[in-house]
KOLKE-352461 format. One record per residue (C-alpha): residue number from 1; residue in one letter; x, y, z. Coordinates in pm, whole numbers, plus 50000, padded with zeros to 5 digits. Example, Ala and Ser with C-alpha at 12.3 -4.5 7.8 and 13.67 -1.06 7.14 Angstrom:
2
REC  seq  type     px     py     pz
REC    1     a  51230  49550  50780
REC    2     s  51367  49894  50714
//
This chain:
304
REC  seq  type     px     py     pz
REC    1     x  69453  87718  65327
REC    2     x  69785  87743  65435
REC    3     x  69886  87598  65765
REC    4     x  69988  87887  66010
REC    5     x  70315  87678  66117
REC    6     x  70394  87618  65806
REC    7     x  70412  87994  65734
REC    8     x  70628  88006  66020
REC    9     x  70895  87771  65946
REC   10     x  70900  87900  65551
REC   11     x  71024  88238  65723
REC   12     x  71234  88118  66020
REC   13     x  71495  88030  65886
REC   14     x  71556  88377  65728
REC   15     x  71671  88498  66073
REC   16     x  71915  88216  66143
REC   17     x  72213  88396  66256
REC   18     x  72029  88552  66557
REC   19     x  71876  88245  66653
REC   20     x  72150  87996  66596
REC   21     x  72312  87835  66892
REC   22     x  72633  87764  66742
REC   23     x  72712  88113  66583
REC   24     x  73092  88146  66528
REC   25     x  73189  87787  66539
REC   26     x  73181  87764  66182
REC   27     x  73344  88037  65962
REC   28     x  73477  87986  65582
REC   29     x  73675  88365  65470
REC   30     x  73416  88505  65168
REC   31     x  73132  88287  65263
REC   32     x  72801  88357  65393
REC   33     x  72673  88054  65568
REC   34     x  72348  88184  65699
REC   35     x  72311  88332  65345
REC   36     x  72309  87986  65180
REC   37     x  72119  87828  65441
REC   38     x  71872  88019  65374
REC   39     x  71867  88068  64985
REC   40     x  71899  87701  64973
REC   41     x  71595  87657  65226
REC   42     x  71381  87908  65012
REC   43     x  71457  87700  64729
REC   44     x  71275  87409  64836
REC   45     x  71036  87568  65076
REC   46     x  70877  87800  64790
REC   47     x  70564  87980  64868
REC   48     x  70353  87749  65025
REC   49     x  70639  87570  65315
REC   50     x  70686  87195  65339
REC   51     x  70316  87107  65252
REC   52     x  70396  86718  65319
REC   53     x  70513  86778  65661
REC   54     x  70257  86993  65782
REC   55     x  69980  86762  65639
REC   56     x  70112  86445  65803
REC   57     x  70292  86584  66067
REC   58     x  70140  86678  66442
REC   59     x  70270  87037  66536
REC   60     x  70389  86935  66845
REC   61     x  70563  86563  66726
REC   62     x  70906  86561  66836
REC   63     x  71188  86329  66634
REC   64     x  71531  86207  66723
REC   65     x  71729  86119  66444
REC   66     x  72076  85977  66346
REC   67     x  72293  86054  66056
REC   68     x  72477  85782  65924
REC   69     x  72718  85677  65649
REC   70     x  72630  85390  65476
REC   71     x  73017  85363  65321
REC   72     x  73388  85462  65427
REC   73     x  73417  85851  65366
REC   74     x  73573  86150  65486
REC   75     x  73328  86355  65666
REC   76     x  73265  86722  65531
REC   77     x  72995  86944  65580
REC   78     x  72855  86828  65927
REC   79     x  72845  87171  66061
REC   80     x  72698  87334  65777
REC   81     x  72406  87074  65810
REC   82     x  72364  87177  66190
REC   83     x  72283  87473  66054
REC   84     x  72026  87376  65847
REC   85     x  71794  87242  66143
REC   86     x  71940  87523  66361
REC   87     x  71744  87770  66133
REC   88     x  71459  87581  66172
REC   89     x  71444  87471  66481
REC   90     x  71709  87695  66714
REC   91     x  71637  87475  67038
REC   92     x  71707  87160  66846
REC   93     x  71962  86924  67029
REC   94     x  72276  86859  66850
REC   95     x  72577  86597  66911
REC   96     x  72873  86581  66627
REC   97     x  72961  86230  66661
REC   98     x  73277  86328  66475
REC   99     x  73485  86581  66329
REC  100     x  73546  86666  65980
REC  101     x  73803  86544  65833
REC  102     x  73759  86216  65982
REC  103     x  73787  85951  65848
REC  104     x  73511  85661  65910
REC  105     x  73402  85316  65820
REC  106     x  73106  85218  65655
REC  107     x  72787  85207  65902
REC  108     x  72937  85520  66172
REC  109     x  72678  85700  66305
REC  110     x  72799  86114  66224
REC  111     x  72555  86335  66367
REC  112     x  72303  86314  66652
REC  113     x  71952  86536  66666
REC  114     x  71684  86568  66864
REC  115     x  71413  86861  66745
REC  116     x  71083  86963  66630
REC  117     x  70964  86676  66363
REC  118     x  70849  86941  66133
REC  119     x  71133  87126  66089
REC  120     x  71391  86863  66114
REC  121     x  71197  86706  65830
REC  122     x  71156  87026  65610
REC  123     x  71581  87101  65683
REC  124     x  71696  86712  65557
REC  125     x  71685  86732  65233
REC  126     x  71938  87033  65225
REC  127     x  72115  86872  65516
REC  128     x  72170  86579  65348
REC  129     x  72254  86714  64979
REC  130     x  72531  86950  65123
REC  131     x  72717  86668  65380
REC  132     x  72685  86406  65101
REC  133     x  72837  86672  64831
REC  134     x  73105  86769  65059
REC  135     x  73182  86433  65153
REC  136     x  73221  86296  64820
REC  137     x  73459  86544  64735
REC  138     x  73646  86516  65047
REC  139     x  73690  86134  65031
REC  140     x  73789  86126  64620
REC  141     x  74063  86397  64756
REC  142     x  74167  86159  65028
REC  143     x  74245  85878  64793
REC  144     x  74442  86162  64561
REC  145     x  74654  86245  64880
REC  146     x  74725  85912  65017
REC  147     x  74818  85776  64643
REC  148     x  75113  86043  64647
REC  149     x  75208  86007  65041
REC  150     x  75568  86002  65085
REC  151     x  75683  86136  64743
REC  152     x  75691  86500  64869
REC  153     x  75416  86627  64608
REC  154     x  75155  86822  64727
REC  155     x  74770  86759  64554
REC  156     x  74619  87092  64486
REC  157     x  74242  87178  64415
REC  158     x  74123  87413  64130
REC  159     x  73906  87637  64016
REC  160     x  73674  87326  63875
REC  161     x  73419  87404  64140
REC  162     x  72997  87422  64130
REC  163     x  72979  87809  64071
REC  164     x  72819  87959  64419
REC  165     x  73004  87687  64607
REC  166     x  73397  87718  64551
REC  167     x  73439  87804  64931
REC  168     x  73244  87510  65073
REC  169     x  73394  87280  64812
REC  170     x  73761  87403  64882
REC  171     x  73680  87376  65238
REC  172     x  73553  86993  65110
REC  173     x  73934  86960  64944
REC  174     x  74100  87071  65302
REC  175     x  73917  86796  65490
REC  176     x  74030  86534  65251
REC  177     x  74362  86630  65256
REC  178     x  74482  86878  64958
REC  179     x  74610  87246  64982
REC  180     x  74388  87568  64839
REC  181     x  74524  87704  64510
REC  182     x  74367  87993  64343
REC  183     x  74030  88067  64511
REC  184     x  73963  88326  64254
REC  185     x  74124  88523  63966
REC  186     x  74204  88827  64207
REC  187     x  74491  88602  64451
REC  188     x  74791  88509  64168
REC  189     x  74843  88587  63825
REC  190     x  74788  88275  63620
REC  191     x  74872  88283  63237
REC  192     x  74783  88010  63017
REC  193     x  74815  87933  62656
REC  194     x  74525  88180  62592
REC  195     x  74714  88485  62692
REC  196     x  75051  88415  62556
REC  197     x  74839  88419  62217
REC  198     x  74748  88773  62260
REC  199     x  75013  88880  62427
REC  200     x  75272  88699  62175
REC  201     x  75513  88529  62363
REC  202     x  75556  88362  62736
REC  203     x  75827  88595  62798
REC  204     x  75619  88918  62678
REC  205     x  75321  88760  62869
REC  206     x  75527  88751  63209
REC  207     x  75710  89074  63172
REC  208     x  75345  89234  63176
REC  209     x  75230  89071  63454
REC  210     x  75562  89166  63636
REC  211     x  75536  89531  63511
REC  212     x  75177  89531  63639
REC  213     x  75335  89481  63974
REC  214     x  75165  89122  64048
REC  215     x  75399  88926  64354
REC  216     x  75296  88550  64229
REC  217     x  75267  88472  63869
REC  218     x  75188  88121  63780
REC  219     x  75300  88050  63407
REC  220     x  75154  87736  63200
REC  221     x  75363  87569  62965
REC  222     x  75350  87247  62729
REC  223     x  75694  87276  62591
REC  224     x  76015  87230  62784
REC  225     x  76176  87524  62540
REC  226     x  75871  87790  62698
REC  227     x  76079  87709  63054
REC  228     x  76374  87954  63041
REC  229     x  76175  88221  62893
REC  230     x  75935  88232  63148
REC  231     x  76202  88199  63462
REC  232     x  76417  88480  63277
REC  233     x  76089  88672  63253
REC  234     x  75976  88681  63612
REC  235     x  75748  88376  63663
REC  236     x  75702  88265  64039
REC  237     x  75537  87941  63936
REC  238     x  75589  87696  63618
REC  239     x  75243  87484  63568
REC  240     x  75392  87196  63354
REC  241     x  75055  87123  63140
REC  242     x  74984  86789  63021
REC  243     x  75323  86650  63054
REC  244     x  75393  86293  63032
REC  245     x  75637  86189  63351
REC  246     x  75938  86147  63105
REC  247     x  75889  86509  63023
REC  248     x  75763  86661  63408
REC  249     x  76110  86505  63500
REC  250     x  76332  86693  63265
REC  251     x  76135  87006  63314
REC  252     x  76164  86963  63696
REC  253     x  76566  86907  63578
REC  254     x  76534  87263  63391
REC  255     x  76350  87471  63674
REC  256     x  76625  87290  63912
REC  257     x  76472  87458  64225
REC  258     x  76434  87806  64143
REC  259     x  76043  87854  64148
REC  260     x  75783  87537  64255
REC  261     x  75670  87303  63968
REC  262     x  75345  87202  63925
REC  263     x  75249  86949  63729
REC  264     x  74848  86922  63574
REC  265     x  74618  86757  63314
REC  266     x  74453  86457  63330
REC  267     x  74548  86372  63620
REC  268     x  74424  86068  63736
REC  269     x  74443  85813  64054
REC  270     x  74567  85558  63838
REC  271     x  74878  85770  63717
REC  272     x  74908  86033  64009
REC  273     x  75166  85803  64171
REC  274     x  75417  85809  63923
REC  275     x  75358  86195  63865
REC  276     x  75476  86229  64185
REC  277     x  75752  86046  64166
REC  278     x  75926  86266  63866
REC  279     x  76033  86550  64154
REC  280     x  75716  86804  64067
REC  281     x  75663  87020  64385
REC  282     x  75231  87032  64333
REC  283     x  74974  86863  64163
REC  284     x  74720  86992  64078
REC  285     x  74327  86822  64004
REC  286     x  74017  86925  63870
REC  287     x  73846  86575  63889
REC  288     x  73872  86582  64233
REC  289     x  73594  86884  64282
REC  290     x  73455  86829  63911
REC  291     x  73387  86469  63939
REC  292     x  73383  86353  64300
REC  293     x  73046  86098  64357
REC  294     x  72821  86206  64646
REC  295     x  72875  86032  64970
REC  296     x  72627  85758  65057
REC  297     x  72473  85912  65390
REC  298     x  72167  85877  65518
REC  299     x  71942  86020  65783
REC  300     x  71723  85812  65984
REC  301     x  71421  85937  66229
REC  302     x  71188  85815  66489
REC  303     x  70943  85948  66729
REC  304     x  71088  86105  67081
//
C-alpha cells in the first residue's frame, strides 16, 4: 500500500512556485525553474514517491543538514538546489553560506538546512546532481579565465551544452568567469563552412545574411584569404577556426580592428595562454560546458 505522505510529497512539489519562500530571488531569461524542479523531481519520484524514505523514515523526523565541498570549486547552482527542498518542504530553513560565483577551498561548508527528513531526503539527489553539474562547469571555466587574465581576451561559452539545460549551464559559465555567446540560433547569424558550401562563397554567404537584414553576423573561416571577402561582404564578427597562433596573429593583423576576432578549436588550458597572447579579441570553448567534471560536493544529515 502506498504510504499517504508519500503520495503527498510525490505531488508537492508540482505547486512549488506558490509555496516557495524565495520566489523571485532566482530568475535565468527563457528558463522555467519551477518547471525543472519539478520534471526533474517526477523523474525520480515516479509513481510510487521515495519508497526508501517513507519505509525508514518517521513522518514527523526532522534533519539538519550541511552541504559541503569536498575540493576547491566555484560554487554554481546553490539556489536552484534551495529550490529543490523548497518544493518539498516550503517551511524548510535555509542559510547560503556563500554566493555563487565564489570561490572556495576544499572542506567549506555551502549551504545550511534544516527541514522535514523525508523530503529533504527525497529532494538530495536532484539537489546534489544540479550544484555538482553546475559547479564543475563553473570551476573548469574559472581556470579558462584566469589562464588568459591580463592578455585582454575574453573566454566565451558555446552552444556545447546538455540539451534542456543551456540556460543553467550558461548561467554555470557566468559564475566561473566567461561571457554568453550565442544562446540559441535566433540571437546572431553564424555561418560556418557548411553554409558557404551551399551558398558558394563566404562573400555570397554574408551578402545573404546582410540582405536578410540580420544586425550581427558571425563568419567562420580557416583560411586567412576567406578574411577580406567576408569584411567587404558585411560580416560583424570573424571566428578564426582552428588556427594555429602563428596564423590567429596575422589574421588579427588582416581584420586590424575593424570587427572583433575570435579565435576557436581545440582550445585547450594548456595552449589558451598563448592564444591569447596573438591579439584575438574572444575565445571561444566548448570543453568548458562539454567536458567540465562534476564538482565533488556532498551533503551530510543528522537528526534535529
Amino acid at each position: 500500500m502506498t504510504d499517504p505522505q508519500a503520495a503527498a510529497d510525490a505531488t508537492l512539489f508540482q505547486d512549488s512556485r506558490e509555496n516557495c519562500e524565495a520566489k523571485g530571488e532566482f530568475v535565468l531569461d527563457r528558463f522555467d525553474l519551477d518547471g525543472f524542479v519539478a520534471a526533474t523531481l517526477a523523474e525520480d519520484l515516479g509513481a510510487g514517491g521515495d519508497i526508501t524514505s517513507h519505509a525508514v523514515i518517521p513522518a514527523d523526523a526532522i534533519f539538519e543538514g550541511v552541504m559541503d565541498s569536498r575540493e576547491a570549486i566555484t560554487v554554481a547552482g546553490l539556489p536552484i538546489a534551495e529550490a529543490f527542498f523548497r518544493a518539498l518542504d516550503p517551511d524548510v530553513a535555509i542559510e547560503r553560506l556563500v554566493e555563487d560565483g565564489a570561490r572556495v577551498a576544499a572542506g567549506a561548508d555551502l549551504l545550511r538546512l534544516r527541514g522535514r527528513a523525508r523530503a529533504l531526503l527525497t529532494a538530495e539527489r536532484s539537489a546534489l546532481n544540479t550544484v555538482q553539474h553546475l559547479s564543475g562547469i563553473a570551476t573548469l571555466t574559472r581556470s579558462y579565465v584566469d589562464a588568459i587574465a591580463g592578455t585582454g581576451a575574453t573566454l566565451l561559452d558555446t552552444r556545447k551544452t546538455l540539451p534542456g539545460l543551456r540556460m543553467l549551464e550558461k548561467y554555470a559559465t557566468r559564475m566561473g568567469g566567461a561571457t554568453n555567446h550565442r544562446m540559441g540560433l535566433w540571437d546572431a547569424a553564424m555561418i560556418k563552412d557548411n553554409h558557404v558550401a551551399v551558398a558558394g562563397s563566404v562573400g555570397e554567404a554574408v551578402r545573404r545574411a546582410v540582405a536578410a537584414g540580420i544586425e550581427r553576423i558571425i563568419v567562420e573561416v580557416d583560411r586567412l584569404d576567406q578574411i577580406a571577402p567576408a569584411l567587404d561582404a558585411g560580416a560583424t564578427h570573424l571566428l578564426l577556426d582552428n588556427m594555429m597562433p602563428e596564423m590567429l596573429r596575422e589574421a588579427v593583423m588582416r581584420i586590424d580592428g575593424r570587427v572583433p576576432s575570435e579565435a576557436s578549436g581545440g582550445v585547450r588550458l594548456e595552449t589558451i595562454g598563448a592564444i591569447a597572447q596573438t591579439g584575438v579579441s574572444f575565445i571561444s570553448v566548448g570543453r568548458i560546458t562539454q567536458s567540465a567534471p562534476a564538482a565533488d560536493i556532498g551533503l551530510d544529515f543528522g537528526a534535529a
